[in-house]
C-alpha positions as CSV (number, residue, x, y, z in Angstrom):
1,X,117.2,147.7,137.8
2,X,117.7,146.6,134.4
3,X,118.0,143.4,133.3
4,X,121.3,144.3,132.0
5,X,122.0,145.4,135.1
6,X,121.0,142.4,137.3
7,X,123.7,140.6,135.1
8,X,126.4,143.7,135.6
9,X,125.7,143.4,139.2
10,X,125.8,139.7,139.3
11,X,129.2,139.9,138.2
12,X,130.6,142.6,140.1
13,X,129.5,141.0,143.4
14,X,131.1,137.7,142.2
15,X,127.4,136.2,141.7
16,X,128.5,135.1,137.9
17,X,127.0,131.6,138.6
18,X,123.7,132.9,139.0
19,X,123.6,134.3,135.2
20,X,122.2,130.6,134.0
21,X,118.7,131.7,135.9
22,X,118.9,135.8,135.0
23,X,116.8,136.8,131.5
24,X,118.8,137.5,128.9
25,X,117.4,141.3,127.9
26,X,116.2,142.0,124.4
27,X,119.0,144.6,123.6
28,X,122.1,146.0,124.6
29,X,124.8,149.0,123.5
30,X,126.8,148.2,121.0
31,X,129.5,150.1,119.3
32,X,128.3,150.1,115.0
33,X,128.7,151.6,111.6
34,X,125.7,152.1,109.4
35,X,125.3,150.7,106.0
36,X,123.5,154.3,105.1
37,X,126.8,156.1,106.0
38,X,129.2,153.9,104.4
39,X,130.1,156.8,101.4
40,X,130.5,159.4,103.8
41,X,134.4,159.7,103.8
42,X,134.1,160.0,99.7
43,X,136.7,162.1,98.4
44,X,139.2,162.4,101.6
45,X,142.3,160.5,101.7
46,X,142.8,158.1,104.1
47,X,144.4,159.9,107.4
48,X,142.0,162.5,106.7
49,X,139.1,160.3,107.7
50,X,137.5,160.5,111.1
51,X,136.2,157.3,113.0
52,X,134.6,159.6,115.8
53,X,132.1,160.5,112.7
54,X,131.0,156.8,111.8
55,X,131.0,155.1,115.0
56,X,128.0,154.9,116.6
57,X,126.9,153.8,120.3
58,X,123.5,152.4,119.3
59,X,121.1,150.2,121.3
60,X,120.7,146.9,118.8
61,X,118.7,143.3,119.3
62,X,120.3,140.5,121.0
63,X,120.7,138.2,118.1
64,X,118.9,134.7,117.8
65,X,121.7,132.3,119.8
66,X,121.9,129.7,117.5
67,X,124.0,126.0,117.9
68,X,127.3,125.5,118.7
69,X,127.6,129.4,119.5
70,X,127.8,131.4,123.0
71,X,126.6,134.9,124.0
72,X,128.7,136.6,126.4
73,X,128.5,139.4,128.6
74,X,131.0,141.7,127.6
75,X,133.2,143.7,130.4
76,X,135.9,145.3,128.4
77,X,137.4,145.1,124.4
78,X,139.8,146.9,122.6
79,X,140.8,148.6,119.3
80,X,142.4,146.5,116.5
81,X,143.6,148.0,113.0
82,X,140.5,146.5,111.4
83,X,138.3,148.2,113.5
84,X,139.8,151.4,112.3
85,X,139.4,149.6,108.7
86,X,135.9,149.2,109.1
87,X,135.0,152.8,110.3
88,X,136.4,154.8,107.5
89,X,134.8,152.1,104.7
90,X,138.5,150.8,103.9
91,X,139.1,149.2,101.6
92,X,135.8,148.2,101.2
93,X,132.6,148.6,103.5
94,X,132.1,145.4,105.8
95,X,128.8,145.4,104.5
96,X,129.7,143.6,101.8
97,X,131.2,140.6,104.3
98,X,128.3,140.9,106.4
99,X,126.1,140.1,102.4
100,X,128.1,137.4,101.5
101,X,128.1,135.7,104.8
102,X,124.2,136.2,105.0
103,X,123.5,134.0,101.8
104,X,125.7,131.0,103.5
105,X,122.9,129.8,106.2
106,X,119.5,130.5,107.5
107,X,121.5,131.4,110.5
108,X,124.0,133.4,109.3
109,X,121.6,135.8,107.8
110,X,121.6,137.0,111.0
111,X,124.4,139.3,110.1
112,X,123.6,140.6,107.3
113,X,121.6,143.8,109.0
114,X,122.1,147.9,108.6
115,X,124.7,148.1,111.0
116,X,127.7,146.1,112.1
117,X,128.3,145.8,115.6
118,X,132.4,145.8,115.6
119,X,135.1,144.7,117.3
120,X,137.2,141.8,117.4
121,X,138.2,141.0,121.4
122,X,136.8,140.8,124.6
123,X,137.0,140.0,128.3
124,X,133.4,138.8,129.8
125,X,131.3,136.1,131.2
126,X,129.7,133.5,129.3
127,X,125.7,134.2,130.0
128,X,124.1,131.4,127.5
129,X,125.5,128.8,125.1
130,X,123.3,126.8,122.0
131,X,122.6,124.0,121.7
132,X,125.5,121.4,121.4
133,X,128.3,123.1,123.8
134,X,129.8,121.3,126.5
135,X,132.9,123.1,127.4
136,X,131.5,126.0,128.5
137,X,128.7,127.0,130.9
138,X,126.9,130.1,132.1
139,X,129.5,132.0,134.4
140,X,132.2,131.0,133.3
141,X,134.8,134.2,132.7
142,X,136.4,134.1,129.3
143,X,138.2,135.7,126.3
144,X,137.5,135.2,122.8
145,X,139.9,134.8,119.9
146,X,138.5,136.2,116.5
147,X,138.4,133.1,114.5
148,X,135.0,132.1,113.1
149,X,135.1,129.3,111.2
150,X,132.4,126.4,109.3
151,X,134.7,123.5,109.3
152,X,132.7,121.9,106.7
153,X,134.6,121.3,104.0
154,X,138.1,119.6,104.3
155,X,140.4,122.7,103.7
156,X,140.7,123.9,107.0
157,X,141.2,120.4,109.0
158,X,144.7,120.9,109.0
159,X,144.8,124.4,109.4
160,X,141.4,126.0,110.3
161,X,142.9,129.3,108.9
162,X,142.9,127.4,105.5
163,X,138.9,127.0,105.8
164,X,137.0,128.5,103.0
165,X,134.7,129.9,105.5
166,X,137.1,131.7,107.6
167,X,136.4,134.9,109.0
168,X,137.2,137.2,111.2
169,X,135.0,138.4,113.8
170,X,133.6,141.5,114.7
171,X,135.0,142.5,111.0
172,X,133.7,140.2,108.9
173,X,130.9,138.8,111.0
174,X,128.3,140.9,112.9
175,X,127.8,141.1,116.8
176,X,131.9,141.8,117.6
177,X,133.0,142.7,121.3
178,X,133.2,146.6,121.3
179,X,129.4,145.8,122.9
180,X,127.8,145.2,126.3
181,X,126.8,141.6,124.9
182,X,128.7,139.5,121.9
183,X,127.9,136.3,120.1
184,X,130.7,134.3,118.9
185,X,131.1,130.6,118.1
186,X,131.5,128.5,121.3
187,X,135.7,127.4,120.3
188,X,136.3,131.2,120.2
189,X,136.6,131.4,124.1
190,X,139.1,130.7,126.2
191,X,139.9,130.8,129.6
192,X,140.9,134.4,131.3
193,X,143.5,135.2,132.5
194,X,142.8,135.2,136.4
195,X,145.9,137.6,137.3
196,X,144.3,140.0,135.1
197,X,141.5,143.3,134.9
198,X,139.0,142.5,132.6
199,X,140.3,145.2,130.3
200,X,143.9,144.1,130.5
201,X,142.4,140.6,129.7
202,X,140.7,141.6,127.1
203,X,143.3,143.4,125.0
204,X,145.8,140.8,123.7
205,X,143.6,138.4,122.1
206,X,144.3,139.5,118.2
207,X,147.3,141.2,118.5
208,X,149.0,138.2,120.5
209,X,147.5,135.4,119.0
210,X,148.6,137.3,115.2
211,X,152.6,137.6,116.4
212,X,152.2,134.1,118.2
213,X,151.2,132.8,114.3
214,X,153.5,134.7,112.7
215,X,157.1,134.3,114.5
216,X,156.5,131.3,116.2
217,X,154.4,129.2,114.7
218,X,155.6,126.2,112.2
219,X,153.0,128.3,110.3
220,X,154.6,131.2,110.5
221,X,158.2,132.2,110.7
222,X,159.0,128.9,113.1
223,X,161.5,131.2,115.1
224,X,164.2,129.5,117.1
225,X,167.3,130.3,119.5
226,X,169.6,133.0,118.3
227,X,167.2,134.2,115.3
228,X,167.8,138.0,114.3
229,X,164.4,139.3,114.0
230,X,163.7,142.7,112.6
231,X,160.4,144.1,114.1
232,X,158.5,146.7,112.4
233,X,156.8,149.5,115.0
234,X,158.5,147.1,117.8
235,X,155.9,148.7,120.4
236,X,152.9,149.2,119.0
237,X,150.3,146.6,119.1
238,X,151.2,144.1,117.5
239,X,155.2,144.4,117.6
240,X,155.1,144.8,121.0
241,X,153.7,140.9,121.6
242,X,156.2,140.4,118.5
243,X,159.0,141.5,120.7
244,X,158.0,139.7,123.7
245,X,158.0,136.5,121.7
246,X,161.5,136.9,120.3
247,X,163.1,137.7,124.0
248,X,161.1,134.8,125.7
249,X,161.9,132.7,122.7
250,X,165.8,133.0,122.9
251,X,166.0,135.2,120.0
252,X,167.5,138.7,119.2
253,X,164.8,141.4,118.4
254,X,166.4,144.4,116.6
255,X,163.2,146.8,117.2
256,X,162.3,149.8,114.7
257,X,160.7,152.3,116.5
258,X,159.8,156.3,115.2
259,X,160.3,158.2,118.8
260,X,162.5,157.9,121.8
261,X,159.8,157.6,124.0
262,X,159.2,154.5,121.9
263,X,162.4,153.2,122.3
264,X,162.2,153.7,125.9
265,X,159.4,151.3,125.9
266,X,161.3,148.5,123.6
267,X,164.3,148.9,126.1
268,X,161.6,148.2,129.4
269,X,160.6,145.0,127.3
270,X,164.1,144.1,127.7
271,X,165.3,144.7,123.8
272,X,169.2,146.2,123.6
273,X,169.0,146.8,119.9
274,X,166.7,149.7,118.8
275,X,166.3,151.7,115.5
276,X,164.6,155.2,115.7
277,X,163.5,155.7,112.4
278,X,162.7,159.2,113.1
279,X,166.1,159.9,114.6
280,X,168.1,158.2,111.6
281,X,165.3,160.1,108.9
282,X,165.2,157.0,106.8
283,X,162.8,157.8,103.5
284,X,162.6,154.3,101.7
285,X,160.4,156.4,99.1
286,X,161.9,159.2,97.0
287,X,158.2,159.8,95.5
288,X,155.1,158.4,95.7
289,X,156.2,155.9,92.8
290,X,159.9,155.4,93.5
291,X,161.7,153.8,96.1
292,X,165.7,154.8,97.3
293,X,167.9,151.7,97.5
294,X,170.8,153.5,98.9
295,X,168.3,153.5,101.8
296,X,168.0,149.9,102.1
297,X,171.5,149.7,102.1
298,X,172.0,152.3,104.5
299,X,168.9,150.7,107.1
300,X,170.6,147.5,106.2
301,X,174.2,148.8,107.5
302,X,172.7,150.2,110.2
303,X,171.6,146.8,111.8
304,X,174.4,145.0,111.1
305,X,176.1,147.6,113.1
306,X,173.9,146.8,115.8
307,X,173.7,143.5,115.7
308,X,177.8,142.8,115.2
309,X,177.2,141.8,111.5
310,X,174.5,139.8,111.1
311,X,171.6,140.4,108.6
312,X,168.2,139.4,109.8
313,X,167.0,135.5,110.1
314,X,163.5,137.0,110.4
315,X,161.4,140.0,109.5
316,X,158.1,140.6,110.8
317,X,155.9,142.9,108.4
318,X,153.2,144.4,109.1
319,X,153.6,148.3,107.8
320,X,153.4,146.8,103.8
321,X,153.9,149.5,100.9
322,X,156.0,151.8,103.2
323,X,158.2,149.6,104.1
324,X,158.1,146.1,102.3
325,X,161.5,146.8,99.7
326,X,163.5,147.5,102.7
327,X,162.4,144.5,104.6
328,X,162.8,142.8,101.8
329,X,166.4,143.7,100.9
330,X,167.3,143.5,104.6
331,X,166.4,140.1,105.4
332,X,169.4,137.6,105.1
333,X,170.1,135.5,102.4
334,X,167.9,132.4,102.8
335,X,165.8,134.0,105.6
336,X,162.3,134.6,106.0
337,X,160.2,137.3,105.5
338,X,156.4,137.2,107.4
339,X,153.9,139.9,106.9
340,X,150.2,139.9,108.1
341,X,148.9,143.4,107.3
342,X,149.5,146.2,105.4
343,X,148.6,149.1,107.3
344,X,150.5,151.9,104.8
345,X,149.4,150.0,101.8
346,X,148.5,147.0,100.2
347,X,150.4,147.8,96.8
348,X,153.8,145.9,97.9
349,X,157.1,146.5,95.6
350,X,160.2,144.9,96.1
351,X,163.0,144.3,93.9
352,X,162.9,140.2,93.3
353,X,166.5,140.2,92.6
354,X,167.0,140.5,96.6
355,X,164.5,137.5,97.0
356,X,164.8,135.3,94.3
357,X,169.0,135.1,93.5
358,X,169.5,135.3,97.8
359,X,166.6,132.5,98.5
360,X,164.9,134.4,100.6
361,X,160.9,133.6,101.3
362,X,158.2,135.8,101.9
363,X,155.4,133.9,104.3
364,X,151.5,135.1,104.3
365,X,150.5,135.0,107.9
366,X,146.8,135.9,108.7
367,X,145.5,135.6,112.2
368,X,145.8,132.1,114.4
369,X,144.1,129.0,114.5
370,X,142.5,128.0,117.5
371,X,145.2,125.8,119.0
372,X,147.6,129.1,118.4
373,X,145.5,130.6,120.1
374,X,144.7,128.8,123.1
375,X,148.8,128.7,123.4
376,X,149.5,132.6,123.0
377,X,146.6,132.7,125.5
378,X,148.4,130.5,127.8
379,X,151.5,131.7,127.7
380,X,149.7,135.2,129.1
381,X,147.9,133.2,131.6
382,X,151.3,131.9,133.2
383,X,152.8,135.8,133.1
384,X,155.1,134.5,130.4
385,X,154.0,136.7,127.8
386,X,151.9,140.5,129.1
387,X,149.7,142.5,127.9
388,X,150.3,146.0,126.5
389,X,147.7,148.0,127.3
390,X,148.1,151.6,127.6
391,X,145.4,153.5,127.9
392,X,141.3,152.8,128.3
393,X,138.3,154.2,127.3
394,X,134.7,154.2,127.7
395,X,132.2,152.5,125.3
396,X,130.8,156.0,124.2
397,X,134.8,157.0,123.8
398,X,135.8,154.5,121.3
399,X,135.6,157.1,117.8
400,X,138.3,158.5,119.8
401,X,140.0,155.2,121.2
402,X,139.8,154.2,117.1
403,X,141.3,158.2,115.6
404,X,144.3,157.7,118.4
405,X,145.6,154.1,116.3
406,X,144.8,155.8,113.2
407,X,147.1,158.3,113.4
408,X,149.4,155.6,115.6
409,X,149.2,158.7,118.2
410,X,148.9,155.2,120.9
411,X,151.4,152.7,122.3
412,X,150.7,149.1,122.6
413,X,146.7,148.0,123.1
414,X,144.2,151.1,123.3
415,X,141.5,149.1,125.8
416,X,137.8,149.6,126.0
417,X,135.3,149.3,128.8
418,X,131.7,147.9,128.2
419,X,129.8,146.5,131.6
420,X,133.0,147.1,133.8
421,X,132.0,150.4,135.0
422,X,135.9,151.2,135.8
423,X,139.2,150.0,135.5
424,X,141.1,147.5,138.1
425,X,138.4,145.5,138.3
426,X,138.3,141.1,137.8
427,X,141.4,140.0,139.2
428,X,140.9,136.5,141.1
429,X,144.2,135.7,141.9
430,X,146.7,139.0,143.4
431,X,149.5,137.3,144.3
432,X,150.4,136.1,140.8
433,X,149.3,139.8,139.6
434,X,152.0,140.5,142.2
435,X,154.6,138.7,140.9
436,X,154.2,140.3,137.0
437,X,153.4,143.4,138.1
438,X,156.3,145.4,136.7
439,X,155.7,144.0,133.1
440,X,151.4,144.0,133.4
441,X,152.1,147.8,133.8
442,X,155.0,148.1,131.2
443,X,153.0,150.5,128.8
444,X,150.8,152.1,131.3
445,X,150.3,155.8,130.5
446,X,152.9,155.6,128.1
């Protein structure tokens, strides 16, 4: 047997304490992209590139495990936007990241290699930690938020997200968690989730911690009781945890969705008010250089229809180009506005008159700090807040797991196994899986 496999097994039979005394092997699978490739797509526009071309299972080094830092035995991951961003070289290669991290340290030039091992979550054991961590130990089971920070300077000891070395990892560092083994800094883990698989565990971590930041955080959006909130693709990946939030939270989701089977899973969440783009055919864009303000107004009737009036206290962006003007006519005057991504474009256009004459604010949200998100953590821990997972594939699956959120042909978290040879497997405590059954399994083969 491997030595990868004596620490598979040794988890599997429940054994994890013994990893402290198993060798750690010299290399493991991981899931990269290759500097060489990275012009590859040239020429094709964006949905027309393929992440089954550029994704590569490839057997890499264990890197060097240096202070403060943990390597971790990785039993299941999952696909975030960025991962799709890093295997079609958009909008730039993360080689350049990977460079420009390299010159910081001795030991961060460690990442800067010919491949990037991606992926920014995971489920796993802890199987050896550097030289200066004491709140972790070999065998203990953990996730890992993707926050990698210096904390040297003074910016980010308020807000670590403010740190001028913040990244994110798996995209912007090297050694992510689509892999059999990960590094990441030792205050990236947290506890898992014991009512959970490993690959239900693992799928949450960016997605969750990102909405926890974003609508309710003082951070973010600092959503209260009674807020209208206005959710962009309300069950995909991220607006599923985003619609979660607002219904624990005491507030009233208004969910856009673009199918009824969509809609269907908004509605099992426990949302009442739903908006089927597809259905009602809004086009916010009359060309590629023009938007239509009678549909603003006619998106913005449409949820004060629903809603008995009321314009939105809150809207969480994420979709960008495609949809920013609408969100940003449709958000109430003085209310907030809170986008973290951009996944239709970067290129944002909004008519200011909306904003600046109705007081309305538009909030940068990017990621979580570690104490958001050791909270969004717990709140999945208690069965408060669920994971969305839908689907799972295999390590040597994930171009495919990556092409189905490109073309957003997925609902909720698209999961990935790496040492958990199948699914079901890591739950420690059933009767609280029990009890959260129904909403564990809300987007299960949808």
């Amino acid at each position: 047997m491997t030595q990868l496999g004596e620490i598979q097994q040794a988890i599997l039979n429940g054994e994890s304490a013994a990893l402290g005394s198993l060798p750690v092997p010299e290399s493991y699978r991981g899931v990269t992209v290759h500097a060489s490739e990275v012009d590859m797509f040239e020429g094709l526009e964006s949905r027309d590139k393929d992440p089954r071309k550029s994704l590569h299972v490839d057997e890499v080094a264990v890197p060097e495990l240096g202070p403060g830092e943990a390597l971790v035995a990785v039993m299941a991951s999952a696909i975030n936007y960025n991962t799709v961003w890093t295997s079609i070289f958009e909008p730039i290669p993360t080689f350049k990241f990977l460079k420009k991290y390299g010159k910081l340290s001795p030991l961060a030039k460690r990442h800067d290699l010919p491949y990037h091992v991606v992926g920014s979550d995971l489920s796993g054991v802890v199987l050896r930690t550097g030289v200066g961590v004491h709140n972790w130990k070999p065998g203990d089971e953990v996730v890992a938020h993707c926050l990698n920070v210096e904390l040297e300077g003074p910016d980010g000891h308020n807000d670590t997200m403010l740190d001028t070395e913040q990244r994110i990892w798996g995209f912007e560092t090297n050694f992510g968690g689509l892999a059999e083994i990960a590094l990441v800094k030792a205050n990236q883990l947290m506890p898992k989730p014991d009512h959970l698989t490993w690959e239900e565990a693992a799928s949450p971590g960016l997605v969750n911690s990102t909405a926890y930041r974003q609508l309710v955080s003082r951070n973010g959006a600092d959503m209260k009781q009674g807020d209208v909130v206005l959710i962009w693709g309300a069950s995909g990946g991220l607006g599923s945890y985003a619609t979660q939030y607002a219904l624990n939270g005491g507030a009233i989701p208004v969910c856009v969705v673009s199918s009824p089977e969509k809609a269907a899973i908004c509605r099992k969440l426990g949302a009442e008010l739903i908006i089927d783009r597809s259905a009602e055919d809004y086009k916010f864009w009359k060309n590629g250089t023009e938007q239509d303000p009678k549909e603003w107004q006619r998106f913005g009737a449409k949820i004060r229809e629903l809603t008995g009036g009321d314009d939105p206290d809150i809207v969480f962006e994420h979709p960008g180009r495609e949809t920013f003007g609408a969100s940003v006519y449709a958000a109430r005057k003085g209310g907030t506005i809170v986008t973290c991504a951009s996944t239709s474009g970067y290129l944002h256009q909004y008519d200011n008159r909306y904003l600046w004459m109705n007081l309305k604010r538009i909030i940068g949200s990017h990621f979580a700090n570690y104490r958001e998100s050791w909270e969004a953590n717990r709140l999945i821990a208690k069965g408060l807040i669920h994971p969305t997972l839908s689907k799972t594939y295999s390590l040597e699956e994930t171009g495919q797991a990556a092409l189905d959120v490109h073309r957003n042909a997925h609902q909720g978290k698209v999961g990935v196994l790496a040492l958990a040879p199948q699914e079901g497997l890591g739950v420690r405590d059933e009767e609280k899986r029990a009890k959260h059954i129904d909403g564990i399994n809300a987007f299960r083969g949808a």
